[in-house]
C-alpha positions as CSV (number, residue, x, y, z in Angstrom):
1,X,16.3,-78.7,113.5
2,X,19.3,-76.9,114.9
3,X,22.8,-77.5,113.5
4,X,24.4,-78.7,117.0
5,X,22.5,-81.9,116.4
6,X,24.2,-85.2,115.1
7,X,21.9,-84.9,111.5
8,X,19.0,-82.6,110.4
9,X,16.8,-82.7,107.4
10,X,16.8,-80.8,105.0
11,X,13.5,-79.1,106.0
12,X,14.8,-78.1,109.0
13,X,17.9,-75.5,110.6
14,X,18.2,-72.7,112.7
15,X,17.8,-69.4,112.7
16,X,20.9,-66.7,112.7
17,X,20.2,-63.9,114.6
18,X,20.5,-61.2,111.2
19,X,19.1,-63.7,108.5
20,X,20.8,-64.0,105.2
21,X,19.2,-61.9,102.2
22,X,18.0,-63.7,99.6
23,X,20.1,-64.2,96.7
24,X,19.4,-63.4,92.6
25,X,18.5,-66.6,90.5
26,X,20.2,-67.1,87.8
27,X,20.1,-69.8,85.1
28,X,20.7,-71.9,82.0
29,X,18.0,-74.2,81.8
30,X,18.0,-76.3,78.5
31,X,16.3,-79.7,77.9
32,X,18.9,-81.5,79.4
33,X,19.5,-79.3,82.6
34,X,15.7,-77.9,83.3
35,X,15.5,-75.3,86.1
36,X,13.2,-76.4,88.9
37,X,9.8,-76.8,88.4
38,X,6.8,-76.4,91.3
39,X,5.3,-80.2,90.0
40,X,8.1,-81.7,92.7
41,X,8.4,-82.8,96.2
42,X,11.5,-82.0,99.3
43,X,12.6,-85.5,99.6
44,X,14.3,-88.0,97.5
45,X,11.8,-90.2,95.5
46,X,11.0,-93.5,97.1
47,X,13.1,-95.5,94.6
48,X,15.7,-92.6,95.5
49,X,16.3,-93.9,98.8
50,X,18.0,-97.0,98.2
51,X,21.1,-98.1,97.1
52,X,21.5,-98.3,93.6
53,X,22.8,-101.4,91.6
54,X,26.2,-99.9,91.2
55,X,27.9,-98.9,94.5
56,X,29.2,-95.6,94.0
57,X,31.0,-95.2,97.3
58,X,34.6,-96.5,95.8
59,X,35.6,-92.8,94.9
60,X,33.6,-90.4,97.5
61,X,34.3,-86.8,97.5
62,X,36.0,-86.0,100.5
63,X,35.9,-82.2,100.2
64,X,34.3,-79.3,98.1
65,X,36.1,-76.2,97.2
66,X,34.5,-73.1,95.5
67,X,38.0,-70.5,95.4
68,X,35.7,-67.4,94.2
69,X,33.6,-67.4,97.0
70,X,36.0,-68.9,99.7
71,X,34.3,-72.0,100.0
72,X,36.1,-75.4,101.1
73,X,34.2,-77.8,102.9
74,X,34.6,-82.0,103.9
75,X,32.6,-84.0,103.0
76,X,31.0,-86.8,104.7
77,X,28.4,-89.3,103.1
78,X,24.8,-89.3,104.2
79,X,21.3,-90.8,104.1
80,X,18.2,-90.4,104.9
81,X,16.2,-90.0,108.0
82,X,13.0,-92.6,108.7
83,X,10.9,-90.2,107.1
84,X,12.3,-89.9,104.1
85,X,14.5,-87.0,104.2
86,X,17.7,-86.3,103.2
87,X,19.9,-86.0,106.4
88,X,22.6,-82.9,106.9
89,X,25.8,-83.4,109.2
90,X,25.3,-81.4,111.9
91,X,28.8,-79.3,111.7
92,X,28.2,-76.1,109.7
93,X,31.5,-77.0,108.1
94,X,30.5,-80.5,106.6
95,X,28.7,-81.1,103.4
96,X,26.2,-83.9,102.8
97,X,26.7,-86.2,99.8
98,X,24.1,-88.2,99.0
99,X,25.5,-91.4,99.1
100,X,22.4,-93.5,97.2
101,X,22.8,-91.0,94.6
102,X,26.0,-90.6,92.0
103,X,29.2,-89.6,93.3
104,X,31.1,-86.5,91.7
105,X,32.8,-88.1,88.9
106,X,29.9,-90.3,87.9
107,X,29.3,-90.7,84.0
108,X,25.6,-89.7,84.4
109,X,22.8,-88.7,87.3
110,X,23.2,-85.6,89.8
111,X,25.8,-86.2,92.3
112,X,24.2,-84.1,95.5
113,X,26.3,-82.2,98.3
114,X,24.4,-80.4,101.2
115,X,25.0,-78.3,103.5
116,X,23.4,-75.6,106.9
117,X,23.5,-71.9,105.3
118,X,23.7,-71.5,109.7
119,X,23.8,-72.8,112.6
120,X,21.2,-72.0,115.4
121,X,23.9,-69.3,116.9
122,X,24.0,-67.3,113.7
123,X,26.7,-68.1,112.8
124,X,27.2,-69.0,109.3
125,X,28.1,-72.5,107.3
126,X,30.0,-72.9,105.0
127,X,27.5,-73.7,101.7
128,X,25.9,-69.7,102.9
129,X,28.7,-69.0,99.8
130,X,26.6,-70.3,97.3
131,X,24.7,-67.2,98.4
132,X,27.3,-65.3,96.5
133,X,27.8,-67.6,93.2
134,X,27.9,-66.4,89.8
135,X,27.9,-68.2,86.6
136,X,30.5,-70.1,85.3
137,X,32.8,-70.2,88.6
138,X,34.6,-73.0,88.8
139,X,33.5,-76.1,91.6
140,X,36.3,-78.6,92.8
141,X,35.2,-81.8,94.3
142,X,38.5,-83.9,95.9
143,X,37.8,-87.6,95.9
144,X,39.2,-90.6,98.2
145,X,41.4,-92.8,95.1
146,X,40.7,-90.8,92.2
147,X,42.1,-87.1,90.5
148,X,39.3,-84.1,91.8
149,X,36.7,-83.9,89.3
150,X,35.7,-80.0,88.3
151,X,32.2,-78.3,87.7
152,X,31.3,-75.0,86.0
153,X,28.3,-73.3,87.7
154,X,25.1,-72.6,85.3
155,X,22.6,-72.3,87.7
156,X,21.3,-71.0,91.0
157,X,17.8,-70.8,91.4
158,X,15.6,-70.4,94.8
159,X,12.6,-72.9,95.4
160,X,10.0,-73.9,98.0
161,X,10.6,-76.8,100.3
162,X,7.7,-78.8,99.2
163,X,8.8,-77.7,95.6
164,X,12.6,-79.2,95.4
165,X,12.4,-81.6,92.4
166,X,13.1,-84.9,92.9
167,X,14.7,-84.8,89.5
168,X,17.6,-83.4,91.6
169,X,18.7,-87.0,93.1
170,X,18.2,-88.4,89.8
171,X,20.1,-91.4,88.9
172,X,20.2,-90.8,84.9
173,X,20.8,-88.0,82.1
174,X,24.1,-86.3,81.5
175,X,26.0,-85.8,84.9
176,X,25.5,-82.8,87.1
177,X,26.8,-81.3,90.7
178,X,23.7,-80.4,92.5
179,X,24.4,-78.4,96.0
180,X,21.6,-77.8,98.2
181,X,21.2,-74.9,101.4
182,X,18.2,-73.3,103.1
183,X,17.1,-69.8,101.4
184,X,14.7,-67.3,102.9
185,X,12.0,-66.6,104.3
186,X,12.3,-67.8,107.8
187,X,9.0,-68.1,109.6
188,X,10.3,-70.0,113.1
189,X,6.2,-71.3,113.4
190,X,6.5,-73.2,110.3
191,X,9.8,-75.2,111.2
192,X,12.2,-72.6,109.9
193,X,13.6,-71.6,106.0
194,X,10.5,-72.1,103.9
195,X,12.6,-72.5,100.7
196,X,15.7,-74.0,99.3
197,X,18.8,-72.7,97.5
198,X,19.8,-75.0,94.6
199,X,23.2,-74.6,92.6
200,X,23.8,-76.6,89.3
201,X,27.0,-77.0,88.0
202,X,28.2,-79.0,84.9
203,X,31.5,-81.2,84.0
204,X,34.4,-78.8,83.0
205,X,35.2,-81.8,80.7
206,X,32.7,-84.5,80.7
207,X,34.0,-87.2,78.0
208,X,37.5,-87.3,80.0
209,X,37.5,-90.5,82.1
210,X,36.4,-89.7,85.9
């Protein structure tokens, strides 16, 4: 599903005409931050997709800055679509949050941003920087009401679709910034980017008050 339309899953964007190359994992997996795993599925879990008990929509980020790649992006909350996937704004320079998920800032669960790596033009969005990511850069997310809240990257790892764990819109465990982009290969016949780019990054300082 092409960029220029009002929301796209995740599944789904199109193709730039000279494809971005596939970046290097990297990661820091430990019990409490595992790296992906293939036992997973593409969309948020069914109990994923509604709101939780606590509304977490009283600080939403409003935009995402990574300085060492030259990343800034809004951000605008999202859903999903009626099948069950996570919806993208369609504007190359919007990011997604997952607004049944944790915000940024939240005391536990994985706060998720997403974002098109392009746009069916070629030309490129603005989360095709996590392409160039390295451990331990620093992640700023600015919030409506409250003081930005800052990450430190640990992770970047490269997944199939059908593969992205659904422990990545968990609502529990220590608090994380997930962001999410297409990743090569693209094969147009099977809808598109086959796999999915997925950055970690933890709270810079996690017991300070969010």
């Amino acid at each position: 599903m092409a960029a220029a339309a009002l929301a796209a899953a995740i599944g789904l964007t199109g193709p730039p005409p000279e494809q971005p190359a596939a970046p290097q994992d990297f990661a820091t997996a430990s019990a409490d931050h595992p790296a992906p795993t293939a036992a997973a599925r593409q969309r948020p879990a069914e109990e994923q997709r509604k709101p939780p008990a606590t509304a977490t929509e009283e600080r939403p980020p409003r935009r995402i800055l990574i300085d060492d790649v030259d990343l800034d992006a809004r951000v605008t909350p999202v859903g999903v679509t009626e099948q069950g996937d996570m919806t993208i704004p369609g504007d190359p320079a919007t990011a997604g949050w997952y607004r049944y998920g944790p915000a940024p800032g939240s005391a536990e669960g994985s706060a998720v941003l997403v974002g098109h790596v392009d746009t069916d033009s070629g030309d490129l969005g603005e989360f095709a920087a996590l392409y160039d990511v390295r451990r331990g850069q620093q992640v700023e997310v600015r919030r409506a009401g409250a003081d930005p809240v800052r990450y430190r990257i640990v992770s970047r790892t490269t997944v199939p679709k059908d593969d992205l764990p659904s422990s990545a819109f968990r609502r529990s465990g220590p608090p994380v910034l997930t962001l999410i982009t297409c990743a090569p290969p693209y094969v147009p016949e099977r809808g598109g980017y086959l796999s999915n780019l997925v950055v970690t990054a933890e709270p810079i300082d996690p017991g300070r008050p969010q």
